[in-house]
C-alpha positions as CSV (number, residue, x, y, z in Angstrom):
1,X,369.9,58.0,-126.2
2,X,367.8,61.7,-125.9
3,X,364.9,61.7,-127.3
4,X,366.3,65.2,-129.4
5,X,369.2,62.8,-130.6
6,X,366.7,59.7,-131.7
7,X,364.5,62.3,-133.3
8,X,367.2,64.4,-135.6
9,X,366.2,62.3,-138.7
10,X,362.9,63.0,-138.4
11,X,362.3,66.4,-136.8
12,X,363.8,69.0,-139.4
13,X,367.1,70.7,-138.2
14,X,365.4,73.7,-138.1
15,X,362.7,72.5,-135.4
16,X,365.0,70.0,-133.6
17,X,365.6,72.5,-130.9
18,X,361.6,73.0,-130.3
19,X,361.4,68.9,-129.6
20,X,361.0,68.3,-125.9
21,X,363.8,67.5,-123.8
22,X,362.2,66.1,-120.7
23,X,358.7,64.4,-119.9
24,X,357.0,62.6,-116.9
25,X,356.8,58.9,-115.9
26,X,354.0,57.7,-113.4
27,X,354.1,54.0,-113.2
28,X,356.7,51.4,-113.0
29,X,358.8,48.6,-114.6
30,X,355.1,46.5,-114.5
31,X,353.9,49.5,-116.8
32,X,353.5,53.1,-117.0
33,X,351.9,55.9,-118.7
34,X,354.3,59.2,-120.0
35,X,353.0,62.5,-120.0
36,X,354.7,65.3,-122.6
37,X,354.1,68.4,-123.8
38,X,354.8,69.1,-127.6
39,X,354.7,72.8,-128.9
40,X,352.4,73.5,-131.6
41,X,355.7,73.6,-134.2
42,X,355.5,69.9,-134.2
43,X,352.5,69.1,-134.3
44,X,353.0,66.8,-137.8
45,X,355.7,64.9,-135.7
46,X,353.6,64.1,-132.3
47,X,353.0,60.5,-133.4
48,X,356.6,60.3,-133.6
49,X,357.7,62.0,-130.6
50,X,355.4,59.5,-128.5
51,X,356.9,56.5,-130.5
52,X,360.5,57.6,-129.2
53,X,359.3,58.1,-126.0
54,X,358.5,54.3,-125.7
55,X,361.5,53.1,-127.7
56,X,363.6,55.0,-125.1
57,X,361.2,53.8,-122.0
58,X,360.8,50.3,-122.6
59,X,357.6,50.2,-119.9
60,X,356.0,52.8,-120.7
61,X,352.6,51.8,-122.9
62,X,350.8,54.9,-122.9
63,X,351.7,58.2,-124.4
64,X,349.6,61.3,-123.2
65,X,350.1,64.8,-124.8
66,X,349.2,67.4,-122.1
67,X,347.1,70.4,-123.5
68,X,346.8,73.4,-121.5
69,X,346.3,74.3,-117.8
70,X,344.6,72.4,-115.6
71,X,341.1,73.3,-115.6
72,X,337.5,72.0,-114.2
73,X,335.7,71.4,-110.6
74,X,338.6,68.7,-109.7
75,X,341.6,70.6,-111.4
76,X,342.5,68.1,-114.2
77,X,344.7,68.2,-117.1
78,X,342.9,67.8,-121.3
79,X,345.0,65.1,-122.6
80,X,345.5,64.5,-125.9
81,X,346.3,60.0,-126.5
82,X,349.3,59.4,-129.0
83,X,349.6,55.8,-128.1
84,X,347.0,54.0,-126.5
85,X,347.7,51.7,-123.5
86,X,346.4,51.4,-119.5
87,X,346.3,54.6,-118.1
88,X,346.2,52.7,-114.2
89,X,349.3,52.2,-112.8
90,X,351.2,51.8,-109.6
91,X,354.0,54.0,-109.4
92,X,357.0,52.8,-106.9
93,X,358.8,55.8,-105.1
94,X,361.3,55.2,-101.9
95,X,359.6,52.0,-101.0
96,X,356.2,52.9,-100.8
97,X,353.4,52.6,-103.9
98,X,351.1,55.1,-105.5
99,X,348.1,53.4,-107.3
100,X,346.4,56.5,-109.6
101,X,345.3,57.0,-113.0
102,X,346.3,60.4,-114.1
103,X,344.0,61.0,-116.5
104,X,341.0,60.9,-113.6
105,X,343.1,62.4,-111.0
106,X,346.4,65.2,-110.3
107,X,349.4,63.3,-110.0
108,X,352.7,64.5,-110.0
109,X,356.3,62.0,-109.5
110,X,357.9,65.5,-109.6
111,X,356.6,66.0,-106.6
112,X,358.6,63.3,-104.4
113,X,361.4,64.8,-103.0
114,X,359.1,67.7,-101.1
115,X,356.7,64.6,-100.0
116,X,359.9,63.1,-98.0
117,X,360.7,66.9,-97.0
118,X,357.3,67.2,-95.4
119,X,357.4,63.9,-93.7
120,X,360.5,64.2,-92.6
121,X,359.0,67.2,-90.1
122,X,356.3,65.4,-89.3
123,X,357.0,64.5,-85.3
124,X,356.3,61.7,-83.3
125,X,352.3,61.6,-82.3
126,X,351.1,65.0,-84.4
127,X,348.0,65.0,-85.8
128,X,348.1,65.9,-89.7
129,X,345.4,67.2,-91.6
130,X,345.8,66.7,-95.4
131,X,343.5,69.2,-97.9
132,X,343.2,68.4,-101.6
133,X,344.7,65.4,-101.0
134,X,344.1,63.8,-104.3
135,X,345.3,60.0,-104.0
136,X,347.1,60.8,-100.7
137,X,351.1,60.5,-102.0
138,X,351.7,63.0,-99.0
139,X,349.8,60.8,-96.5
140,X,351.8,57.7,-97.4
141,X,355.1,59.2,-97.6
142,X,354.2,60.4,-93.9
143,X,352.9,57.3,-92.9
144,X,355.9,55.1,-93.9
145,X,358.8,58.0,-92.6
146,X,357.4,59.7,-89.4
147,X,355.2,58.3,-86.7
148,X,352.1,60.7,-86.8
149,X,349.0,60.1,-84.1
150,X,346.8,60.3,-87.2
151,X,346.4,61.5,-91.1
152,X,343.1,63.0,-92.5
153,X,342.9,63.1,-96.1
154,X,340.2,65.3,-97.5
155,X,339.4,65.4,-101.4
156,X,336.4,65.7,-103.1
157,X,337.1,64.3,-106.4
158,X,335.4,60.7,-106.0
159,X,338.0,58.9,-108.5
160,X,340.8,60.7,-105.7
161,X,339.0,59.8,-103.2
162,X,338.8,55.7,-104.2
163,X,342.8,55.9,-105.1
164,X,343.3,57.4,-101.8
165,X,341.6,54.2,-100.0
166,X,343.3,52.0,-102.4
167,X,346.6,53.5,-101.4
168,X,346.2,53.0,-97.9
169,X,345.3,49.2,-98.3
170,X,348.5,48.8,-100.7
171,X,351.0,50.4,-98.6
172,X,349.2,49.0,-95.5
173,X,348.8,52.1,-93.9
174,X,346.3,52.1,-90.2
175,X,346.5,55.5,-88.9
176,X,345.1,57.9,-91.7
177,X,341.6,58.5,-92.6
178,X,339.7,59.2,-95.7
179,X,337.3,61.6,-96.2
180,X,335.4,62.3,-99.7
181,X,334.4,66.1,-99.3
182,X,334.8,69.5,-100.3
183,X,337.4,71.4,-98.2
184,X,335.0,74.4,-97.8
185,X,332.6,72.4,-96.1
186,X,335.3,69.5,-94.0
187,X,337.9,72.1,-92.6
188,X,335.0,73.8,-90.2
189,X,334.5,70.9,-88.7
190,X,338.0,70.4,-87.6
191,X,338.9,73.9,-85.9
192,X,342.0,73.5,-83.6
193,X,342.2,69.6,-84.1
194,X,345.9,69.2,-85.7
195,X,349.4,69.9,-85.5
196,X,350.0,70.3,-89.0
197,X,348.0,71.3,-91.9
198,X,348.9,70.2,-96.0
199,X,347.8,72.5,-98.4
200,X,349.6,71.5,-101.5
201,X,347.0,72.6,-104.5
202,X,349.2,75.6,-105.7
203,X,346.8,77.2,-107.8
204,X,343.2,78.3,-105.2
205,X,344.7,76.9,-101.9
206,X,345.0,80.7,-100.7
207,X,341.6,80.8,-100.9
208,X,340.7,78.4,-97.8
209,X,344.1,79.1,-96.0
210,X,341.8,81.0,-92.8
211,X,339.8,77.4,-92.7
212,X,342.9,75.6,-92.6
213,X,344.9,77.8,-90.3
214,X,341.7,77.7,-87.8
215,X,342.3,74.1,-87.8
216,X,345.6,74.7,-86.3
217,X,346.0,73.9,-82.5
218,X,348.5,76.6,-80.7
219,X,351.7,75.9,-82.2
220,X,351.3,74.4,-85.3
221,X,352.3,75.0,-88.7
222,X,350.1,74.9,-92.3
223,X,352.2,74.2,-95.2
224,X,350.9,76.0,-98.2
225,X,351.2,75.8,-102.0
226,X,351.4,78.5,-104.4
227,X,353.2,79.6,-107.6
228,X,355.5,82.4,-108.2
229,X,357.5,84.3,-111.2
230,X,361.1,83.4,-111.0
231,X,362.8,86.7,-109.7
232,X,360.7,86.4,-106.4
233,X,359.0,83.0,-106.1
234,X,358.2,83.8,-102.8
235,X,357.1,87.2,-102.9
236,X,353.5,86.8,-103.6
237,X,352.8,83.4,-101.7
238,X,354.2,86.1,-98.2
239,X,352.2,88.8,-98.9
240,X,349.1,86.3,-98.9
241,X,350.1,85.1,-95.7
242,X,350.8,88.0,-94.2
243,X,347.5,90.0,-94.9
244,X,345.2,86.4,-93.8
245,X,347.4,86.5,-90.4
246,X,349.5,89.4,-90.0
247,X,350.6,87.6,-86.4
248,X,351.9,84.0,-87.9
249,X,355.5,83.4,-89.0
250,X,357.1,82.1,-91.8
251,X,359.7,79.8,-91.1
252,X,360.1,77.4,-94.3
253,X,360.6,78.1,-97.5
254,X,361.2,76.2,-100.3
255,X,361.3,75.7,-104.2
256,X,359.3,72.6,-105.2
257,X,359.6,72.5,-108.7
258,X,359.0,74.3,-112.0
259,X,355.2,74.8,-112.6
260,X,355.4,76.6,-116.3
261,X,358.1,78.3,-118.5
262,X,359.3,81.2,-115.3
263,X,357.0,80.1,-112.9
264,X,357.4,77.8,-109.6
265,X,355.8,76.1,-107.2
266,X,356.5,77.1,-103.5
267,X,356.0,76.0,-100.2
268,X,355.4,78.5,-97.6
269,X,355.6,77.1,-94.2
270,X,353.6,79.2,-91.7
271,X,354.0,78.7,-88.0
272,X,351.2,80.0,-85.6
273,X,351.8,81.0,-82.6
C-alpha cells in the first residue's frame, strides 16, 4: 500500500497530494533508518507520516525528517527524529555491506547503480584515488567488481573516516587504504600516482578538480560530481572542465540521480591525455 493511499484518512483531501510519495531506506531487513522529507503544509501530520512509513517498512525503526541543504565543515544533513530508534545500520547492496550512521556521515542508497557504473570501468591493476570518500561505498563496490592494484580513500570527517575502516574489515577488503585528511592538503602529495581519480561530492568538488587531475598519471581519467538545472544538466559541470583544462576530454557522461526539485546530479568523466 502507498504511503498517499494509507494516509487519505488522515491527511485532508485537500493536502493529500502535498504528502510524499517516495523516501530513502539505508539499512536492512536486521534494521534500518528512513529518511523523508515533509513540506511545511503538513507539518500537523509528520508524526503520522513517519508512523506509515514503518507500518509500510516493517524494518525500518527510525524515522528521520530531512531539513534543508546540507550544510557544515563535513557537508551533513539537520534532521529532524519522528520516531526514535538506532540510527547505525548495515545496509546490504549487490552482495557487499555498507556499515554508516547517516546522521554522522553522507550516505546515499540512491547512489548504487552509478557505484557499479564506476567499478565496472575500473581495469585490471589501476590504481584509484578516492576524494570525499565518506564511508568508502565507492571503494567497496570497486573492490568486490573490478580487480584494481590499489584504493585510496581520503575523507576528513573522523566518524567517515572510522565507517570507512569498518567497511573494509566487513566486506573483507586488502587492497584499499584509508586516509583521515583534508583533500586540500592529501591530493598534493599524490601528483601523477593513479589511474583514476573519484570525485563524487557534487556540490565544492570543482573547487580541488586541478589537485585531483594533477594526480592523474598520462592517460587517466577523474570522474567528477556536480549538479545541474534539468534543461542542460551537463552544461555547467563542461564549462568547469573546460576552463581548469582546456586540453582534457570529456568522454562520459551521465545522469546520476535527482539532487532537488529540477536539479541533478552528474557525472563528468574527464580523460587526460
Amino acid at each position: 500500500m502507498s504511503l498517499k493511499r494509507r494516509l487519505q484518512n488522515v491527511i485532508p483531501p485537500e493536502l493529500l497530494d502535498k504528502t510524499p510519495t517516495s523516501f530513502e531506506i539505508i539499512g536492512s531487513r536486521g534494521g534500518a533508518v528512513a529518511i523523508v522529507e515533509i513540506p511545511p503544509e503538513l507539518e500537523v501530520y509528520k508524526y503520522q507520516i513517519a508512523k506509515a512509513i514503518t507500518e509500510t517498512n516493517k524494518h525500518v525503526k527510525a524515522v528521520l525528517r530531512k531539513i534543508g541543504s546540507r550544510t557544515g565543515e563535513y557537508r551533513l544533513y539537520n534532521f529532524e527524529v519522528l520516531i526514535e530508534g538506532p540510527t547505525e545500520v548495515i545496509h546490504k547492496e549487490h552482495g557487499y555491506y555498507i556499515k554508516v550512521d547517516p546522521t554522522k556521515v553522507f550516505f546515499s542508497s540512491r547512489d548504487q547503480t552509478d557505484r557499479l557504473d564506476i567499478a565496472s570501468r575500473v581495469g585490471n591493476g589501476e590504481r584509484v584515488l578516492y576524494l570525499f570518500a565518506g564511508v568508502a561505498p565507492y571503494a567497496v563496490a570497486i573492490a568486490k567488481f573490478a580487480k584494481p592494484k590499489i584504493i585510496v580513500a581520503v575523507e576528513l570527517n573522523p566518524w567517515g573516516f572510522k565507517y570507512m575502516l569498518e567497511n573494509f574489515r566487513i566486506n573483507k577488503i586488502k587492497n584499499a587504504v584509508a586516509i583521515h585528511g583534508d583533500v586540500a592538503t592529501v591530493a598534493p602529495l599524490f601528483r601523477k600516482k593513479f589511474d583514476r581519480v573519484i570525485m563524487t561530492l557534487p556540490l565544492g568538488a570543482y573547487k580541488y578538480l586541478p589537485l585531483a587531475l594533477d594526480c592523474i598519471d598520462r592517460g587517466g581519467v577523474v570522474h567528477f560530481y556536480h549538479t545541474g538545472r534539468e534543461e542542460e544538466p551537463f552544461r555547467e559541470a563542461e564549462e568547469i572542465v573546460k576552463n581548469i583544462c582546456p586540453t582534457c576530454q570529456i568522454v562520459g557522461r551521465r545522469v546520476v540521480r535527482d539532487y532537488a526539485p529540477g536539479v541533478y546530479k552528474v557525472r563528468v568523466d574527464i580523460y587526460k591525455p
